[in-house]
N, C-alpha and C positions, 0 to 999 in steps of 0.2 A: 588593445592590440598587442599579441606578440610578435618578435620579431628577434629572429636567428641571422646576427650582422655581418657572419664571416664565416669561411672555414673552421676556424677554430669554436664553432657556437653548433651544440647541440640541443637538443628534448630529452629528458629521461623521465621514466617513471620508477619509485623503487619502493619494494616493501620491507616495513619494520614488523612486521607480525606474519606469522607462519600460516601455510595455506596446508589445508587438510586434504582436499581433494582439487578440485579446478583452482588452474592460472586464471587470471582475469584478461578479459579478452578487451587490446584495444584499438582503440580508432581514432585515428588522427588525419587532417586535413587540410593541404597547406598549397601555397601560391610562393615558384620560386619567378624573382623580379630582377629583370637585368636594365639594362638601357633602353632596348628596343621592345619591353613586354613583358609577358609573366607566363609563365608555365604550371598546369594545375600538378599536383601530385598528391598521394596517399598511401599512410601505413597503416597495414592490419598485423598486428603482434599482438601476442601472450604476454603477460608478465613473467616473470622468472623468479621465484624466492629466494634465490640466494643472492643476487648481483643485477644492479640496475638494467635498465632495458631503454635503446634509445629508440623513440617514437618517433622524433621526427629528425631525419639526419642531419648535418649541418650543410649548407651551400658550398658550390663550388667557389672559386678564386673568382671574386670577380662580382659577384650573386649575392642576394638578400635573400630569405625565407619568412612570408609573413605567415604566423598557425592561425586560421580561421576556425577549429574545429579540433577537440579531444573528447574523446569518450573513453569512460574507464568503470569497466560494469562488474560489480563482484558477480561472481555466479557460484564461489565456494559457499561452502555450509558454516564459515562463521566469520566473522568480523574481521575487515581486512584495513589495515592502516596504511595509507598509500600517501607515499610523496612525489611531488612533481619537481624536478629542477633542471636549470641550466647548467651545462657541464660544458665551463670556459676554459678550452685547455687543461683540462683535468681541472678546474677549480671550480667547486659545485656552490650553486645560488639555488636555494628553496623558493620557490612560488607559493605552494600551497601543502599544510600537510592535512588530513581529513582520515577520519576512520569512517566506511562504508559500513553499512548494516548488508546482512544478504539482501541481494537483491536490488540493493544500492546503486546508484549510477554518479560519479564525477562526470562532470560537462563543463567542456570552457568552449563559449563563442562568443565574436568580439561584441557582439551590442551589447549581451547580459554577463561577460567575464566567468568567473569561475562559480557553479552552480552543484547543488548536489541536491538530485531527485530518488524520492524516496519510491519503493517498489511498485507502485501504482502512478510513476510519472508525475508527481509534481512535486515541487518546489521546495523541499526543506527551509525553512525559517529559522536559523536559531540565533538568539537573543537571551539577556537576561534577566529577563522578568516573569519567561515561565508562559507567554503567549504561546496559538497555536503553534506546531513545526507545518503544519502543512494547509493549504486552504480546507475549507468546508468542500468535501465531494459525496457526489448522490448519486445513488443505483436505483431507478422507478422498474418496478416489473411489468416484461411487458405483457402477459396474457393471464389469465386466472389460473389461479391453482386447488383443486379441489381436495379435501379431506373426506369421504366418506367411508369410513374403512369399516371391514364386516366385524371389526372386533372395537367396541366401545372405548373411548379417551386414547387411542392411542396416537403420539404424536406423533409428526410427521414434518419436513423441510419443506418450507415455503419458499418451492426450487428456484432462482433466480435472484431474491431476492437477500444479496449477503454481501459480505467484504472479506479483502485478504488482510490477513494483521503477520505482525513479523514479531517474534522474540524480543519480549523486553521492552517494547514501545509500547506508549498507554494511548488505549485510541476511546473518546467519546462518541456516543453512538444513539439515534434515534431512529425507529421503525415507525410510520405509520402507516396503516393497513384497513381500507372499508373491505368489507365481507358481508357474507348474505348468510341466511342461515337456512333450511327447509324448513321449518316451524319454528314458530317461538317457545316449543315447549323442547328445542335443540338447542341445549348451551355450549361452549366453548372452550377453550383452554391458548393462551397463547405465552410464548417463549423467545429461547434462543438456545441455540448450541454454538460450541466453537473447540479450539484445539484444547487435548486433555488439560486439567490440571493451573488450570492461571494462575499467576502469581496473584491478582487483583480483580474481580468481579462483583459488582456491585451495582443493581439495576431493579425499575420499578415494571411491573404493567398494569394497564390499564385498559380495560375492553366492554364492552356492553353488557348489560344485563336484563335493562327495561330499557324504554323512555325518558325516565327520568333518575337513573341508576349507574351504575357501573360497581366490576370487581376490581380491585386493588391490590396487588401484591407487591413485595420486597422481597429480593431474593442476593443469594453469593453462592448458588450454585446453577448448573444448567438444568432443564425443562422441568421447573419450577413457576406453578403448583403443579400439583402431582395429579391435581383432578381436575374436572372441568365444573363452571358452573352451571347452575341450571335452567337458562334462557338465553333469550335474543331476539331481537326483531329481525324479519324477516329479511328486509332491508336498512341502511341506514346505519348499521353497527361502526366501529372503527376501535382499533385494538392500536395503543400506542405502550413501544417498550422504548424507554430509555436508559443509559447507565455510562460506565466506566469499565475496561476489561485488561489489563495487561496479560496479554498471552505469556506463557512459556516454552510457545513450540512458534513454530510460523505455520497457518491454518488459514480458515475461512471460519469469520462469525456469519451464522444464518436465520431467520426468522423462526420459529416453531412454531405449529398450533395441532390441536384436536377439536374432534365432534366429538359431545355426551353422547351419543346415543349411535347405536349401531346403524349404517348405511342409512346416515341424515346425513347431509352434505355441509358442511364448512363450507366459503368460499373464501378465498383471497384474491380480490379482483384487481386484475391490472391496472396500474396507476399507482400502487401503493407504490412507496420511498421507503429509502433509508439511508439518512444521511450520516456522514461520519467524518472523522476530522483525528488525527495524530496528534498528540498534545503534549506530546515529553516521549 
């Protein structure tokens, strides 16, 4: 619980590192408490780069202020170092200092206290033994998606099925995908794309070939291999990529695949996943 004791007790937030484009936009949420009750209130403020910003005002003569509720969302284009403190009569107490990733959100509420969710809403974790930063999260696609393109192996995004990555963060990543093929004498090609140039990429697949078969590749670049191979069963196939990717843009990593053979259909049938997980 916070708690603003007097007039002389304010909220601030302040930044140590410079904002290129967007203030960060914030939101706070509070209960002012007298003798006979409590009064809701709330601030929607900017941050400011040069000079602190007070978020939650301090109470009249007389009045408690309990903060139920901070939000503090970068939405600049690069890494914002943001501190929280009390300003006691001009005398400042830091709470929390935290450098946000774009896309970042600081959260303090009083069950879970001060939280930082990472661009996709969950929980940053950090510790020092190098465990995941964020839980395991999955994207299942929901409807099929067809490859049959009039011109042989050419690849294509396996539309829905993909994640957002952010600069500089290493995310773990698994696709798996059943797909049909029109004939077994129509082979495959499966992948991934994501934003140009990664600092880190490093991933295998693996997908049908027979019955009692499969292709196998290793790769550290995107829509790799470069050709399909030459079968599949009709039914029954299933294409698993997995790897490691540190982006060096903030994007979207997406599934790829191809048909060998001209207007044979690929499928990638809804239900396929792809789970993924931030790990540093």
């Amino acid at each position: 619980m916070l708690i603003l004791q007097d007039a002389n007790d304010s909220l601030e937030v302040d930044l140590t590192s410079a904002i290129t484009t967007n203030q960060l936009p914030c939101v706070v949420s509070w209960r002012t408490i007298t003798t006979t009750g409590y009064t809701p209130g709330r601030t929607n403020i900017n941050t400011n780069s040069t000079t602190a910003v007070t978020i939650a005002p301090a109470p009249s003569t007389g009045e408690q202020k309990v903060i139920d509720f901070v939000s503090i969302l970068n939405v600049d284009t690069v890494a914002a170092e943001v501190t929280i403190q009390i300003n006691d009569n001009a005398t400042l107490y830091k709470l929390i200092v935290v450098t946000l990733a774009v896309g970042e959100r600081l959260q303090y509420t009083d069950p879970a206290g001060w939280q930082v969710l990472n661009n996709a809403g969950a929980v940053k974790v950090l510790n020092t033994w190098s465990a995941p930063i964020t839980g395991l999260q999955s994207v299942v696609l929901g409807s099929d998606v067809t490859n049959a393109n009039a011109t042989a192996n050419t690849i294509a995004d396996v539309t829905g099925l993909s994640f957002a990555v952010t600069a500089g963060n290493k995310y773990w990543f698994r696709f798996t995908i059943p797909y049909t093929s029109a004939a077994t004498t129509t082979g495959s090609r499966w992948s991934i794309s994501g934003p140009a140039a990664p600092t880190m990429l490093n991933y295998t697949s693996h997908y049908t070939l027979t019955a009692t078969s499969e292709t196998v590749n290793s790769a550290t670049a995107y829509d790799i291999p470069a050709a399909s191979n030459a079968s599949s069963l009709t039914a029954g196939n299933i294409a698993i990529i997995t790897g490691i990717i540190v982006p060096s843009a903030n994007g979207t990593v997406i599934a790829r695949f191809a048909s060998e053979i001209t207007v044979s259909a690929i499928v990638a049938k809804a239900g396929a996943v792809c789970y993924y997980q931030q790990i540093a």
